[in-house]
Structures are given as structure tokens and as C-alpha cells.
C-alpha positions in Angstrom: -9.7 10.5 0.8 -11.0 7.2 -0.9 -8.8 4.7 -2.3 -10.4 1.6 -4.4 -7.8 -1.4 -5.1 -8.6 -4.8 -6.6 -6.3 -7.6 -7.3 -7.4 -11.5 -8.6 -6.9 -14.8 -6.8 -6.8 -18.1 -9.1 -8.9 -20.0 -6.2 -12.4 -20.2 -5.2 -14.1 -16.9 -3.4 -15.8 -18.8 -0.1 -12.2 -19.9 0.1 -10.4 -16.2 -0.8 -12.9 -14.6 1.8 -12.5 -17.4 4.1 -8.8 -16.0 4.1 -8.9 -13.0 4.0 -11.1 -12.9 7.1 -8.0 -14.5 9.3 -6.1 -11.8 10.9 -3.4 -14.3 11.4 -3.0 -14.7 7.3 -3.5 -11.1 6.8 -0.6 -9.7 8.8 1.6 -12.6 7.0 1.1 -11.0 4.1 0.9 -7.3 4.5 4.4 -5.8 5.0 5.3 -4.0 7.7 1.9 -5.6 9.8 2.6 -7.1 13.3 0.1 -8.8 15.2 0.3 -7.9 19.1 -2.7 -9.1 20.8 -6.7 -10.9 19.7 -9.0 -8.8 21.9 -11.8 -11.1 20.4 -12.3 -12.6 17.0 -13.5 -9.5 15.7 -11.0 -6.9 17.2 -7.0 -6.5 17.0 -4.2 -5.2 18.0 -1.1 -4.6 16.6 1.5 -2.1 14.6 2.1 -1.5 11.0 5.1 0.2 9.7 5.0 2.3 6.1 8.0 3.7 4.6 7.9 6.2 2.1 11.2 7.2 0.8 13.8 8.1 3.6 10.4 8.5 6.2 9.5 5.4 7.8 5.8 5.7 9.8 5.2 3.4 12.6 1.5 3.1 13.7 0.4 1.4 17.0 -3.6 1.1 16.4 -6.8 -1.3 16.8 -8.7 -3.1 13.9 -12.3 -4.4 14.4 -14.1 -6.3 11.6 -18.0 -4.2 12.3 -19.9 -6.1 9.4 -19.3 -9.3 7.3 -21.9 -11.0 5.1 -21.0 -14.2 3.9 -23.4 -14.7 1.3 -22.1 -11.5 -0.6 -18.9 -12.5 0.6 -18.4 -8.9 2.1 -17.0 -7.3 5.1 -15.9 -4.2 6.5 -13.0 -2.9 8.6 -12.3 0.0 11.1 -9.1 0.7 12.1 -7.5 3.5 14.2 -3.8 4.4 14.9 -1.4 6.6 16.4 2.2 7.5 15.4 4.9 5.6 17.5 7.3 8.8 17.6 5.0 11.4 16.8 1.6 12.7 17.2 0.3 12.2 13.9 -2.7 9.7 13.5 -4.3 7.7 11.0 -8.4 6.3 11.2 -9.4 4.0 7.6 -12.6 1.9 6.9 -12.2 -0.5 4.7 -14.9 -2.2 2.2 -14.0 -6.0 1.1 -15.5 -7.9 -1.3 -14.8 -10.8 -3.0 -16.4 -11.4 -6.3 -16.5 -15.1 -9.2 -14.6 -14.2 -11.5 -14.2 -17.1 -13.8 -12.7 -19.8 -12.1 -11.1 -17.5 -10.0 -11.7 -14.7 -7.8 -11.3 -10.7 -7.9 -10.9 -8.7 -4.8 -12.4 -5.4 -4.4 -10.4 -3.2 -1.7 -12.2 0.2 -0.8 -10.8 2.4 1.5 -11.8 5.7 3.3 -9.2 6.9 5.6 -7.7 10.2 7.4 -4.3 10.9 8.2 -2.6 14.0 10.2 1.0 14.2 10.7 4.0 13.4 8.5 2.3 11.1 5.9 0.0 13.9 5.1 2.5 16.2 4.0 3.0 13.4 0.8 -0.6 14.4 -0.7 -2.9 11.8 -2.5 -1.0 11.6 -5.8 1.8 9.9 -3.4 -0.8 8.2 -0.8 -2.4 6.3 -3.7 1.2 5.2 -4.9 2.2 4.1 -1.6 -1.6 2.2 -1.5 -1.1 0.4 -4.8 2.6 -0.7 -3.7 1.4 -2.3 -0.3 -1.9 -4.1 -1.9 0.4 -5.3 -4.8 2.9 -6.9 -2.6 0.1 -8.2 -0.1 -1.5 -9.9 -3.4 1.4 -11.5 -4.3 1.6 -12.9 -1.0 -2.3 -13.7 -0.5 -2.0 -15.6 -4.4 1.5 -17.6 -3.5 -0.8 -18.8 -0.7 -4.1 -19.8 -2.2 -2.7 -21.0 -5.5 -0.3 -23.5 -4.2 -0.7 -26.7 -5.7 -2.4 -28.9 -2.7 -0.1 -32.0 -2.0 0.1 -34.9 -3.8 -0.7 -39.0 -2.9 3.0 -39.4 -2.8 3.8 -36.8 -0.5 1.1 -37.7 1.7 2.0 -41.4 2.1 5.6 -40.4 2.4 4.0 -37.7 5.4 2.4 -41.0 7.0 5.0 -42.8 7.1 7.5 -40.6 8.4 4.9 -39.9 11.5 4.6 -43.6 11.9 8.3 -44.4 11.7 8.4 -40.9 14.6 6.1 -42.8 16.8 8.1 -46.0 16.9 11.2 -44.1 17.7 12.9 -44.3 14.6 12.9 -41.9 11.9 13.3 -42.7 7.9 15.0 -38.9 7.2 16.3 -36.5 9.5 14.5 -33.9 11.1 14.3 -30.6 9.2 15.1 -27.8 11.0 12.5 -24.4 10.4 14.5 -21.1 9.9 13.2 -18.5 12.6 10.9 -16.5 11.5 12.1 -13.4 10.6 10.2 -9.9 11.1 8.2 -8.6 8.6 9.7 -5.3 6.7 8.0 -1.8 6.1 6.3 -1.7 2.5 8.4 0.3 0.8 8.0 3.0 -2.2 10.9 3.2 -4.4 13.0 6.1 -5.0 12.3 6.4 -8.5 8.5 6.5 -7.9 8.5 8.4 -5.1 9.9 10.9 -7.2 7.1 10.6 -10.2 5.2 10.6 -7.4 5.8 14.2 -5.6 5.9 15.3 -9.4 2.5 14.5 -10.3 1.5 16.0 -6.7 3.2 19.1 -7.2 1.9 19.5 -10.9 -1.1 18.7 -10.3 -1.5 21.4 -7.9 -0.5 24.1 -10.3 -3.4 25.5 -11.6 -2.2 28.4 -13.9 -4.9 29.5 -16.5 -3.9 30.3 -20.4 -4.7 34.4 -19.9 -2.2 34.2 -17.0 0.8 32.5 -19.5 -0.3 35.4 -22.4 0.3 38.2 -19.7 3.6 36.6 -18.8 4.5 36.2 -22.1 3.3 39.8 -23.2 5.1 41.0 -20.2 8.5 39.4 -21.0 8.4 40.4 -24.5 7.4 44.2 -23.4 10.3 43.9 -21.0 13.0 42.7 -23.8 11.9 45.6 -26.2 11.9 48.2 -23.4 15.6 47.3 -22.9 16.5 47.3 -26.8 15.3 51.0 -26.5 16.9 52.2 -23.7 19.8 51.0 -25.1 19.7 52.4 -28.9 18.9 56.0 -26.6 21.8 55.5 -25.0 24.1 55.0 -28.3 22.6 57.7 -29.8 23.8 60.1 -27.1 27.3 58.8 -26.9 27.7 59.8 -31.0 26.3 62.9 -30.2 28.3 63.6 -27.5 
């Protein structure tokens, strides 16, 4: 099945493209993504996680960039995984491409992909759900990023002098200590819309045609009258009897 998401960045595109064609910023940003080895600067490896309700996926898989064209700030993605528990597996080409859009920047997300095992059972109604839940929350990241006001004269002085006052052994303010980073967590679909979710599948599915709901209907009501007969026949008897 095909998938098409598109999200907009308030910075330039060489610089949005630029980005998005980092694997290290990429697997910030997408939950669940961890990065596990650089084969070369155009293939990966690593694991994703996907949780979908109460069923959490885990994917061990490659990721090569095949094709990237920076003057129509395009590229394209393969990627290839297997099921960490299971024997399900999952193979998606992706199609970027980052278009002006005003003073900002709109990017285009286009993806073919083919899953067997316990995803599959969801159906698209649900896949496309789960899609549009991980993009969104990868945008959020990717524009937190990118639109981050660049530091000011003041802070940079105030950065230059704390290195120079480093070097000579003393130091202006004490050292700030960086929290550990901390593992990146499964995108997640919601209860509430996986629920809307497998209804909209399961509706969608029925296909029952107008003549089929009149010979129901003309059924039930044939049914109903049949009864009402059976049982003035049977009142009638008892008086005679």
C-alpha cells in the first residue's frame, strides 16, 4: 500500500533537506528509531519499535538512501526489516521531497511499503493512522529543531568567555551537568483512535448492497406476520375446542 504524508518547516529547504538527509537527526526524532551501526554514508542499521494499541512491533532492518538530487531537493529511501520476536517482515521505499513554501518549507513524505505478520492483521484504515501519528510526532521534533531561534551576541560572548576563563583554570559558573540520554519510546496510537480506527477498517469492509437490506427487511417482516398467523390459528382452535 502507498502512504503520502507532508508536514511544513518554518526554515529554509537546502537547510530542511540538508537535515533530513542526516541519519543521526533522523533517528532523534522518529520515535521508537535506534541507530546501531553506519555501514557507509548511504546505508544503516538499526531497530525501530511501533506500538499499536496493547501490540508493540520491534523491527531489526537496513536503510540505504539509493537516489538523492539536490537541486530538486529529493531523495529516496529503501528500507528492509524483520520482526525481533516473530517472523513477520516489513520492506518500504520512501520518496522525499522538500519544496519553498513561502518562507518556509513543506515536506512531501511518500511511501510504498509491505508488511506480513502481526501489523498486517490492523489493515490500512489503521496503518495510515499509525503513519500519520509517527510523521506528526517526528515533525514536531524535526520543527523544534530547525526553528530554534539561533543564539544571540550576548550568549555568544558569555560562551567565549566561559571557555576562556576554562582554559586558564578557573571557571566564572559551574559546570552543568547533561542528563543521560534517555531511550527513545515506541510511537504510539492511542486507545481512543485505535478504536475509530479498527471501526472505519471493519466498516469499510462491509459491502452490503441496498437489494440485499430490502430482502432482509422483506424477510423479517414475512417472518413477524407468519407468527401473528400461526398464532390467531391457534386461538381459534382452543375456542372451538
Amino acid at each position: 500500500m502507498q502512504i503520502e504524508n507532508s508536514f511544513a518547516v518554518k526554515a529554509a529547504p537546502e537547510r530542511v533537506y540538508e537535515f533530513l538527509l542526516d541519519v543521526n537527526n533522523v533517528v532523534r526524532c522518529v520515535p521508537g528509531a535506534e541507530l546501531s551501526e553506519v555501514v557507509d554514508p548511504n546505508t544503516f542499521k538499526g531497530k525501530v519499535r511501533i506500538k499499536v494499541g496493547p501490540v508493540t512491533v520491534s523491527y531489526n532492518g537496513t536503510a540505504r538512501i539509493t537516489s538523492r538530487d539536490a537541486d530538486t531537493r529529493t531523495a529516496t529511501l529503501e528500507a528492509e526489516g524483520r520482526e525481533t520476536t516473530g517472523s513477520g517482515t516489513a520492506q518500504a521505499t520512501t520518496v522525499m521531497a522538500v519544496a519553498a513554501d513561502g518562507d518556509g518549507s513543506t515536506v512531501t513524505l511518500t511511501t510504498d511499503f509491505t508488511v506480513v505478520g502481526r501489523v498486517a492483521q490492523f489493515g490500512r484504515g489503521i496503518m495510515e493512522d499509525v503513519s500519520r501519528h509517527l510523521v506528526g510526532q517526528a515533525a514536531e521534533c524535526i520543527q523544534s529543531t530547525l526553528e530554534a531561534p539561533p543564539p544571540s551576541a550576548d550568549d555568544a560572548g558569555s560562551t567565549a568567555t566561559d571557555a576562556a576563563s576554562t582554559a586558564n583554570g578557573s571557571s566564572a559558573t559551574p559546570p552543568i551537568s547533561t542528563p543521560p540520554t534517555q531511550a527513545s519510546q515506541p510511537a504510539a496510537l492511542d486507545a481512543v483512535a485505535l478504536g475509530k480506527a479498527v471501526a472505519k477498517e471493519r466498516l469499510s469492509r462491509l459491502k452490503v448492497r441496498p437489494q440485499t437490506i430490502a430482502i432482509g427487511l422483506a424477510g423479517f417482516f414475512s417472518l413477524l406476520l407468519l407468527r401473528r398467523f400461526r398464532r390467531s390459528r391457534r386461538r381459534r382452535r382452543e375456542s372451538a375446542d
